[in-house]
N, C-alpha and C positions, 0 to 999 in steps of 0.2 A: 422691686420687692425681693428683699433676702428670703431665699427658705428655711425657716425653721418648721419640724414637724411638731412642734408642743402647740403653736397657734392654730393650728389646722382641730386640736381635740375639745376647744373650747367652744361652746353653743353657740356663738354667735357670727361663727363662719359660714354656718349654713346657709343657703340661696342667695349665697354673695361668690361673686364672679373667683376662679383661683389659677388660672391658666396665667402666664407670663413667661412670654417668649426668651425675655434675657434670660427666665431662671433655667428653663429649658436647653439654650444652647449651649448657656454656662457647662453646665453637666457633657454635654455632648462636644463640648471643647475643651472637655479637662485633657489629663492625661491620660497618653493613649497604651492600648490594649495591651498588656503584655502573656503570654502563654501561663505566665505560674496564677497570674491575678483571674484571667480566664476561666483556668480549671477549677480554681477556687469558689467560682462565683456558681459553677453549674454543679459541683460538688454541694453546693447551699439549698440549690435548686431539688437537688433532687433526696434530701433529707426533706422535702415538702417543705420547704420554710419561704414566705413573699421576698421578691427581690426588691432593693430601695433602688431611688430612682438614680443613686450613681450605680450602683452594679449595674442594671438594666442599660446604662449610657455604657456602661466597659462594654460589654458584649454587642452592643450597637458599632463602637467602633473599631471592633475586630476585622481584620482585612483580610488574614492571610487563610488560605484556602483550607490549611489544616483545621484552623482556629475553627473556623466557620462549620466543616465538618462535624468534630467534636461538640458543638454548639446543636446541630441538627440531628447528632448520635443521643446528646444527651435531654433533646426534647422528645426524642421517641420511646428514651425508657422512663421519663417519669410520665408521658402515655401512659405506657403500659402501668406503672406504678399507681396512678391516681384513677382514671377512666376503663384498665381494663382494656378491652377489644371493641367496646363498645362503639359504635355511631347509632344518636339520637337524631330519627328521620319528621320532618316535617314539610307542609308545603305552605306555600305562601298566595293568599285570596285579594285580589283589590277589589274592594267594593266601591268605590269611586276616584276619578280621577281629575275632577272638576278641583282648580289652584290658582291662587289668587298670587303664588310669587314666580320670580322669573328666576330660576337658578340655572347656571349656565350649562352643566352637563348634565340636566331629565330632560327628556323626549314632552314630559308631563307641562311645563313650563306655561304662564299663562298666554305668553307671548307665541309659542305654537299655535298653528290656527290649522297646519294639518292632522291635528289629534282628532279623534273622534272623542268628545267628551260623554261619559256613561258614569250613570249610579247605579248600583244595582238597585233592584224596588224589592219589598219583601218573597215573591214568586221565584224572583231571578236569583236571589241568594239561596232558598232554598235547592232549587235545582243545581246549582254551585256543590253545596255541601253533599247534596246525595251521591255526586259525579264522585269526589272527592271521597267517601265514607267506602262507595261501590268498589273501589281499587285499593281498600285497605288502608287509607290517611287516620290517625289518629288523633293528631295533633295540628292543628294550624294556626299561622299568622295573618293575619287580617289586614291591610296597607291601605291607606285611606289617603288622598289628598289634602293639603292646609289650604280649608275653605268653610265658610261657616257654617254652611249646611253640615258638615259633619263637626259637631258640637259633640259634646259630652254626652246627651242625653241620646243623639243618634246613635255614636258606636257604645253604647250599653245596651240600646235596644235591638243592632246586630249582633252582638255577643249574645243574647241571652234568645234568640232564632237560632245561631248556629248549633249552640249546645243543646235544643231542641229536637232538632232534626233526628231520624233513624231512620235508616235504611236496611234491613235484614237483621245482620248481625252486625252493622255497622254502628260507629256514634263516635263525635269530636271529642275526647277528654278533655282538653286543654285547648283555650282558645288566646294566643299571644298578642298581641298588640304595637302596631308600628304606624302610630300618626304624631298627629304637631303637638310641641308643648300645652298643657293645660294650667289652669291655676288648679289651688288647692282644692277649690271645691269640686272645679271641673272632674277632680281624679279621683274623687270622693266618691262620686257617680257612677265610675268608671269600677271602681273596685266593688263597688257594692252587686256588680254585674258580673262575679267571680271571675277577673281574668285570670291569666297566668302572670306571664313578665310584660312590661310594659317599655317599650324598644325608643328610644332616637338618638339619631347621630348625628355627630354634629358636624358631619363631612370633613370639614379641616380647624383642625384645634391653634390655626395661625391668622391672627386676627385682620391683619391687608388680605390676605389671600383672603378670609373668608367675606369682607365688604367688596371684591372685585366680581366674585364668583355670587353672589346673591345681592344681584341691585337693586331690586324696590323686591315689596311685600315684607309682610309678618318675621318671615324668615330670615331678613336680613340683620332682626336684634339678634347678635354675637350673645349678649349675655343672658336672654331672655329661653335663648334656648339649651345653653351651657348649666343654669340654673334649674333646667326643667324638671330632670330626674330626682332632684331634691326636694320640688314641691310634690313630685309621686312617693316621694319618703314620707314628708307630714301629712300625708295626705293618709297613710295606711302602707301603702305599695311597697313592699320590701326587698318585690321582686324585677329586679331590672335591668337592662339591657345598654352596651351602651356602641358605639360604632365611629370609624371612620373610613371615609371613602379614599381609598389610596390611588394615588395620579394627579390630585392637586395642589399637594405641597410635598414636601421631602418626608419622604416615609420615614427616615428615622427621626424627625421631628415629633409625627404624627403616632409613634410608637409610646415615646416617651409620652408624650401628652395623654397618651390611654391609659397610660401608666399611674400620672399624676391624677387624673380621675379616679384611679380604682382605689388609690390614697386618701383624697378628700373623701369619697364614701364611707370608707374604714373608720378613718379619722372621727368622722359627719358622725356616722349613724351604725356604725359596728357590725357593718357588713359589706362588701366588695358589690361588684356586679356581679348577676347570672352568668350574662353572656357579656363577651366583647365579638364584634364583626370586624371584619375587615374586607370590603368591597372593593374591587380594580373598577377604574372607569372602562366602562365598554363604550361601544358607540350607540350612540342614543339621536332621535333625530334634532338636528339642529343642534349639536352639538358644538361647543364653543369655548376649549377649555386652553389652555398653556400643556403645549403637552410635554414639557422639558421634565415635569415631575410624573410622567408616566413609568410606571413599575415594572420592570420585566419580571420574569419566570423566577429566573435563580435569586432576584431581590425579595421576590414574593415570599417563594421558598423560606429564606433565610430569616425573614421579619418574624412569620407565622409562627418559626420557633424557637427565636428572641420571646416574643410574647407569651408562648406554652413555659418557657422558664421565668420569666416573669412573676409569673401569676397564676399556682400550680392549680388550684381549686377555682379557677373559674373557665367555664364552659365555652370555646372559641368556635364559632359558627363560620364554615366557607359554602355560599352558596351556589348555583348554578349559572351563574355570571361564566364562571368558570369553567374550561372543556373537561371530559370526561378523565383524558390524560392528566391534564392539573391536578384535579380533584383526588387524581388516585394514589400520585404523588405527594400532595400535600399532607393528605389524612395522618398520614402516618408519623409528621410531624407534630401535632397538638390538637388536630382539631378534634370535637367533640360531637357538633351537629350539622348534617346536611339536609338542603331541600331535594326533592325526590317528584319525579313526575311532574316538574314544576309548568306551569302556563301562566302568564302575564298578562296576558290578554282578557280584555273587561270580557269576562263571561265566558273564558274561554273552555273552562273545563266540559262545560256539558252542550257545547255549540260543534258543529264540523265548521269548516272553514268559510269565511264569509263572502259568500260567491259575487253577493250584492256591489261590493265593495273592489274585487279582484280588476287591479292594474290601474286603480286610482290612486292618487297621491295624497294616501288617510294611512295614520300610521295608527298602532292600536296599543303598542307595550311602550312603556318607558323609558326601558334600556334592553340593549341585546342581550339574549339567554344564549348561553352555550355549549351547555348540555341537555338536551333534550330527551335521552331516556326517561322512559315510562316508569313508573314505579317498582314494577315487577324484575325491569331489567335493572333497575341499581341494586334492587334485593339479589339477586343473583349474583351481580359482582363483588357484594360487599360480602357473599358466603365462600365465593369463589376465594375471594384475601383474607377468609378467616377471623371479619370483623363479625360482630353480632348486630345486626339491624335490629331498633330497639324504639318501640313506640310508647315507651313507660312513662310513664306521669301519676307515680305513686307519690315522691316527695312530697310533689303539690298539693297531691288531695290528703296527706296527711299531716298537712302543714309544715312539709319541713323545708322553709321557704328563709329567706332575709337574713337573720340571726340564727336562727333556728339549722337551714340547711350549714352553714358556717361549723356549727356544734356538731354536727352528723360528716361533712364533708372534712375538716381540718384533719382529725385521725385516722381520716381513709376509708373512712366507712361508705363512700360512695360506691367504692369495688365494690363492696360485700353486700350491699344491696342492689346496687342498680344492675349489676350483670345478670342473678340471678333473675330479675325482673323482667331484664332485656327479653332473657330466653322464654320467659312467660309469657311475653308477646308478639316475640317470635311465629310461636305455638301456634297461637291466634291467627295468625296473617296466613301460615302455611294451611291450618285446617281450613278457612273461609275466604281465601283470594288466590293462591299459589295454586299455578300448573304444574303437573305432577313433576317433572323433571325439576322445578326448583324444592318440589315438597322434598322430594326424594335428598336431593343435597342439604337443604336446610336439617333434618334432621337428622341426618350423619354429622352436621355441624354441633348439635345442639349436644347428641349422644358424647362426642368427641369434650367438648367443654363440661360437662356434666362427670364427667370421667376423674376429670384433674380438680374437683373440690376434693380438699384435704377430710373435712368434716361429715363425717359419715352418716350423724344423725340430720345433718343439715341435707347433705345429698338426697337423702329417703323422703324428706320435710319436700325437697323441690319435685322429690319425680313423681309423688301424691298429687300435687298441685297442676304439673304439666296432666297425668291422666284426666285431671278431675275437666281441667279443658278440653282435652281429646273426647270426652265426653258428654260437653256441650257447657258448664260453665264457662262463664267468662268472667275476667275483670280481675283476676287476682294476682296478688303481689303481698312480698314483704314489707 
């Protein structure tokens, strides 16, 4: 298949397969990087404008140390330029882990027979979310297993429990979603259950690698799941997620391919993705992968903010997969949202450890987590580096989602909203969760960033708002 982008904006591309390796490596074996075509590309980049999928191949094969630099210098000022200081925090809940396919690097596999298999039941979920509401979560993603029991009609009727639930001054704004492709109708279900974004990845966007690495079940239709997020398009769903897991084929493969995705959506349906991921394989039990395409630190490093220039308006998610030191290094390069206080374990937020089970050969998480900090201790680290910890989900509920967030986020208005928001919920976290020694830094933080608004009337607008929560309102944003 030649690329052309004028085929890609015609109706009838849509939930038709568009990944093709030749076209991919073409590009990633044209010619190579030169310093003047480099600077030129990130100079593009940081006017806020999408990179095409040969710039995004030039900076892919940039070698030299300088190069590479400059490339990570200038992912962290069109950071700052588009996102602000901001990190958007969430956690991640599995409510079941019962899987009917055999992928070769999840612990979850059906073929593990040392997993403890768990759903949560209606009781269990809720005691989940109070755990979760009690230490300040806002926001959660929900991780389900591909298995029939969890149908459409199941995770709408967990989403619509979660967002239920209250605990104090607690409550889930946003509930995201990370399970198996559905049909249209499936998603029609799904949305009618107000989610957020609607997550899957499709682990490796290389089609041998991905029929070696997924040998029986559901999951092993390539196109069936490549196709998915576009039946969450007709379906309503405009708000979407998309990911790869990095360590099973060549990351700059794997780069460009996220690339070409966030193209056919453009193309498709006049809007990018929410989020893109990008997950390192950890060790998971029974783990079974090629590890020749395993990613070290400084490749990691370097991709994450390839992709922040990339793809300046869309929101890049590094989660706790990752150690504390990673994470703290990475941010700074593009990412947008981390998990926080994370636990993987079925039921683990509101359980102590399971004594029943201690020194048997029963594994309980999927994959290995590597940062374990609590909530409270990543809010402190993130006030410590001067980010704003930021549990905002105003777009959402104001619809400014799909197309719509596109029109708000293209001119930058993301800063000019979402920061002040951030601090809004900031607020929230410090007066109803935070120990005084983070309360006390938190709001030197907050005093500090409040300082540096140019807009005078806008400043006065925000620190009405901040009191009017200091005084027990909640829930407000611009």
């Amino acid at each position: 298949m030649v690329f052309r982008p004028e085929i890609l904006k015609v109706k009838d591309q849509r939930m038709k397969p568009f990944i093709d390796s030749d076209e991919l490596w073409g590009y990633l074996n044209s010619a190579p990087a030169t310093p003047a075509k480099v600077r030129a590309i990130i100079a593009k980049s940081l006017e806020k404008n999408r990179l095409t999928l040969a710039e995004t191949a030039m900076l892919i094969s940039a070698t030299d140390p300088d190069l590479i630099e400059e490339i990570k210098q200038g992912a962290r000022a069109l950071k700052e330029k588009v996102y602000g200081q901001r990190i958007v925090l969430f956690a991640p809940l599995y409510i079941g882990n019962l899987c009917t396919n055999n992928c070769s690097y999840c612990g979850f596999k059906v073929t593990n027979k040392k997993v403890k298999r768990v759903t949560l039941d209606h009781d269990d979920l809720i005691a989940q979310v109070r755990a979760l509401e009690n230490s300040g979560h806002k926001r959660l993603i929900l991780v389900y297993g591909e298995h029939p029991l969890y149908d459409a009609h199941f995770i709408a009727e967990s989403v619509k429990t979660v967002y239920a639930v209250k605990s104090g001054p607690g409550e889930i704004r946003r509930v995201n979603i990370n399970a198996a492709p559905m049909d249209i109708d499936g998603f029609r279900i799904i949305k009618d259950a107000k989610i957020g974004t609607y997550q899957i990845f499709q682990e490796t966007y290389h089609q041998e690698t991905y029929a070696k690495v997924h040998p029986s079940g559901q999951k092993r239709n390539f196109d069936w799941r490549l196709t998915g997020l576009d039946r969450a398009q007709e379906a309503g769903i405009d708000d979407v997620g998309i990911g790869a897991l990095f360590g099973l084929y060549d990351w700059r493969f794997e780069v460009l391919a996220l690339v070409r995705h966030t193209n056919h959506f453009e193309a498709c349906y006049n809007v990018g993705p929410h989020t893109i991921s990008f997950p390192r394989i950890q060790h998971a039990s029974e783990l079974n992968v090629d590890k020749s395409h395993l990613v070290s630190d400084a490749e990691f490093t370097r991709l994450v903010a390839i992709l922040r220039l990339a793809v300046p308006y869309t929101g890049l998610i590094l989660t706790a997969r990752e150690s504390a030191a990673i994470r703290d290094e990475i941010m700074q390069f593009g990412v947008s949202q981390i998990d926080g206080g994370t636990n993987i374990e079925m039921g683990g937020y509101s359980k102590s450890p399971d004594k029943e089970n201690e020194g048997q050969d029963i594994d309980f998480e999927q994959f290995q987590i590597n940062d374990n900090r609590s909530l409270n201790e990543i809010m402190d680290d993130l006030i410590e580096h001067k980010y704003i910890p930021s549990f905002c989900t105003a777009c959402y509920r104001l619809g400014r989602t799909g197309e719509h967030f596109m029109e708000f986020s293209v001119p930058g208005f993301i800063k000019r909203f979402c920061q002040p928001n951030a601090l809004m919920t900031m607020v929230e976290y410090l007066e109803d969760y935070a120990p005084a020694e983070t309360r006390e830094k938190g709001y030197q933080l907050i005093r500090e960033k409040i300082d540096e608004i140019e807009d005078e009337a806008f400043k006065i607008k925000l620190t009405e708002k901040i009191d009017q929560i200091k005084n027990g309102q909640r829930d407000l944003y611009f």
